[in-house]
C-alpha positions in Angstrom: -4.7 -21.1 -1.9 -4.9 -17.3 -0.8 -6.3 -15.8 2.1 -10.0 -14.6 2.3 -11.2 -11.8 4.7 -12.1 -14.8 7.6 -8.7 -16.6 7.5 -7.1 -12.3 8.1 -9.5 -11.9 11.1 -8.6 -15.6 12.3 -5.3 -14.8 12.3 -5.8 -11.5 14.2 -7.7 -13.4 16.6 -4.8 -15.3 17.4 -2.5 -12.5 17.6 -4.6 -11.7 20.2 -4.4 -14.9 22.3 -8.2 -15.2 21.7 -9.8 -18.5 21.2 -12.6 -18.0 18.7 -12.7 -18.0 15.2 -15.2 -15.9 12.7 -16.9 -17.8 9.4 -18.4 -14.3 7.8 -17.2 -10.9 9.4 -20.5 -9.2 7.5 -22.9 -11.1 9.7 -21.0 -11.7 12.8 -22.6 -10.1 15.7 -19.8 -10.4 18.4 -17.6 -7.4 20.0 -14.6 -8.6 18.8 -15.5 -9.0 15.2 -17.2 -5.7 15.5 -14.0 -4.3 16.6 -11.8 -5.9 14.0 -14.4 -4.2 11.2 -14.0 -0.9 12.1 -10.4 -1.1 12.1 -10.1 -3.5 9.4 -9.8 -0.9 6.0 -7.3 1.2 7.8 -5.3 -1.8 8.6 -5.7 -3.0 5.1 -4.1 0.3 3.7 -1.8 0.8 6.3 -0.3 -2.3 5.9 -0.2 -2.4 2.5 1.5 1.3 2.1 4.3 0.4 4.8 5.0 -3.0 3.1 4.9 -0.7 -0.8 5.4 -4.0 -2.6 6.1 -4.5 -6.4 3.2 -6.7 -6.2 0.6 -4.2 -5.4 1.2 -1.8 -7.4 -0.5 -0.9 -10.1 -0.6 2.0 -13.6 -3.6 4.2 -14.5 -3.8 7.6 -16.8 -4.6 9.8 -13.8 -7.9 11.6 -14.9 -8.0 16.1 -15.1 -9.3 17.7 -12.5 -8.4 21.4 -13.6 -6.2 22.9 -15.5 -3.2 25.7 -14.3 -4.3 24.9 -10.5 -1.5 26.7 -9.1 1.5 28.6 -10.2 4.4 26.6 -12.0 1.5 23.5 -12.3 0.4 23.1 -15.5 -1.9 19.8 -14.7 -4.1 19.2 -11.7 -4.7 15.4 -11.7 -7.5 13.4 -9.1 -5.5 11.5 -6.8 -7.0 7.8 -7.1 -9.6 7.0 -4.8 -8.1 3.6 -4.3 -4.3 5.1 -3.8 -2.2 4.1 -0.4 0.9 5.3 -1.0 2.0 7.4 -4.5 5.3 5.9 -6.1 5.7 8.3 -8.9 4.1 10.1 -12.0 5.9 8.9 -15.9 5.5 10.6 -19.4 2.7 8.6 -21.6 4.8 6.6 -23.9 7.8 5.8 -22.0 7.3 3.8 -19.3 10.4 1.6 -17.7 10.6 -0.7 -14.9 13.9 1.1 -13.7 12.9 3.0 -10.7 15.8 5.8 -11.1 15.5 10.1 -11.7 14.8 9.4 -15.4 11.9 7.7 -14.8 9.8 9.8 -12.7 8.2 13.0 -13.5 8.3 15.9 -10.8 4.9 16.5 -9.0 3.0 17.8 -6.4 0.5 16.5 -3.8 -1.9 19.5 -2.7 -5.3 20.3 -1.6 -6.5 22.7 -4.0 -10.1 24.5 -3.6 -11.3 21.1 -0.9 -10.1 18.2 -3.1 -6.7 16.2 -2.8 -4.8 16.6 -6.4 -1.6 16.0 -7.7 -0.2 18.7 -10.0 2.1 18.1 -12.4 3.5 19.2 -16.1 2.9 16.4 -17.3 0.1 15.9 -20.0 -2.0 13.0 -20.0 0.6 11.9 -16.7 0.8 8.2 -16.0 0.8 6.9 -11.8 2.1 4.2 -10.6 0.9 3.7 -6.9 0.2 0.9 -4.2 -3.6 0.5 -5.0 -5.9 -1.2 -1.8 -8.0 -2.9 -4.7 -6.0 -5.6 -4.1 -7.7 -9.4 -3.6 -6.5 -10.6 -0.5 -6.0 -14.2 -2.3 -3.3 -12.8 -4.3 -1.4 -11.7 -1.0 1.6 -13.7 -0.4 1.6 -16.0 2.8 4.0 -13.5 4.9 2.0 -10.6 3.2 -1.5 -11.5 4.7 0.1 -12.2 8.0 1.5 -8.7 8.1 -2.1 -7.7 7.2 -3.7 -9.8 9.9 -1.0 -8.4 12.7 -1.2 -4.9 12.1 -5.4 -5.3 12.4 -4.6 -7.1 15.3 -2.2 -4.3 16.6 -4.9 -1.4 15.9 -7.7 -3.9 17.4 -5.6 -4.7 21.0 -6.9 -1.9 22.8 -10.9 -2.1 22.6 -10.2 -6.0 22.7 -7.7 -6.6 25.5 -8.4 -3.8 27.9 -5.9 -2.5 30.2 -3.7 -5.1 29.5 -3.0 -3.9 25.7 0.6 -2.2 25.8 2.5 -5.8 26.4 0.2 -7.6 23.5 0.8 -4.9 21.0 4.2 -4.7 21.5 4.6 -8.0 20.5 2.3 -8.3 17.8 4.1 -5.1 16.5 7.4 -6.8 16.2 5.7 -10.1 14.4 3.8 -7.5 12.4 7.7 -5.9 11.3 9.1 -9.9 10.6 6.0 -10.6 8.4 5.9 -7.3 6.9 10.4 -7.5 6.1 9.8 -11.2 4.8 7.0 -10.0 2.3 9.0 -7.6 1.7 12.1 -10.1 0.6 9.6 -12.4 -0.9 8.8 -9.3 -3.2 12.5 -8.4 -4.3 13.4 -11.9 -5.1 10.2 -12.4 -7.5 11.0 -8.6 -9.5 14.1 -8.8 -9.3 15.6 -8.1 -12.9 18.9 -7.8 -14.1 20.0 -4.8 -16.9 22.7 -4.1 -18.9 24.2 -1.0 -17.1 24.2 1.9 -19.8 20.0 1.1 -19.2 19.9 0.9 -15.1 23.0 3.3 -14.1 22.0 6.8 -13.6 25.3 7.5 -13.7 25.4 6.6 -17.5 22.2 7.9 -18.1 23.5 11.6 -17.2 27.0 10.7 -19.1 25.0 10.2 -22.1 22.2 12.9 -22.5 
């Protein structure tokens, strides 16, 4: 069974040495849980960017924004609403799981005339990016812990007082062992083994 938004705030909770638990964070009316909602999307993408797991990433056409937005840019792109962390733009029909120079496409991250793009030569570019639509029951156990810690860590201050700097500094370094195990967890399940004229940049320059 995965975790839900409760069992993340429960866990914060006890990061936080506090005794008290939350059924619905939408209707609960106390400080605490008032606290851990305002800090609760941040620590969600946060999290979720410093973690950059196979697992929550996702591919999407990136939709035109304008055309020729700057010079040497032939495509400005809308930079996904739902985009934590950018991994890298591919050509249309060739994707690969190989993360290596081949498989990327050069591009830009800008502000151009008020809105965030990402320009590129690209036609029709392809992104792969850690998305924050993410359900929370697909998290891995060590990946909703890091979740849970680093709301706790943004939380300590309005929660705990004066007495903050000790309690975040340990739930910092659980919040780095959850976030490196989910991050293990990760590898082990995409890990994939090629023949090496397909994964060795080395060959790959040797033979175009």
């Amino acid at each position: 069974m995965g975790y839900t938004k409760p069992q993340i705030y429960n866990l914060a909770f006890g990061a936080l040495l506090l005794s008290r638990q939350t059924t619905d964070p939408a209707t609960d009316p106390s400080n605490e849980v008032k606290v851990l909602n305002t800090h609760y999307q941040t620590a969600l993408d946060g999290a979720l960017e410093d973690m950059d797991l196979d697992s929550t990433s996702t591919r999407a056409t990136l939709a035109l924004s304008v055309s020729a937005p700057m010079p040497y840019w032939n495509f400005g792109y809308t930079y996904p609403a739902d985009c934590v962390a950018l991994r890298r733009l591919e050509p249309e029909a060739s994707y690969t799981p190989i993360d290596n120079r081949r498989s990327h496409v050069p591009k830009l991250v800008r502000i151009v005339s008020g809105a965030k793009l990402i320009l590129s030569n690209e036609e029709n570019a392809i992104a792969e990016y850690i998305s924050n639509v993410v359900p929370l029951s697909t998290l891995s156990p060590h990946g909703g812990l890091a979740v849970a810690y680093y709301l706790a860590w943004l939380s300590a201050p309005l929660i705990a007082g004066k007495g903050s700097r000790t309690l975040r500094n340990d739930v910092w370094e659980k919040y780095v062992l959850a976030k490196g195990q989910a991050q293990e967890q990760d590898r082990r399940e995409n890990a994939n083994f090629y023949a090496d004229g397909v994964d060795s940049e080395f060959v790959n320059v040797r033979i175009t």
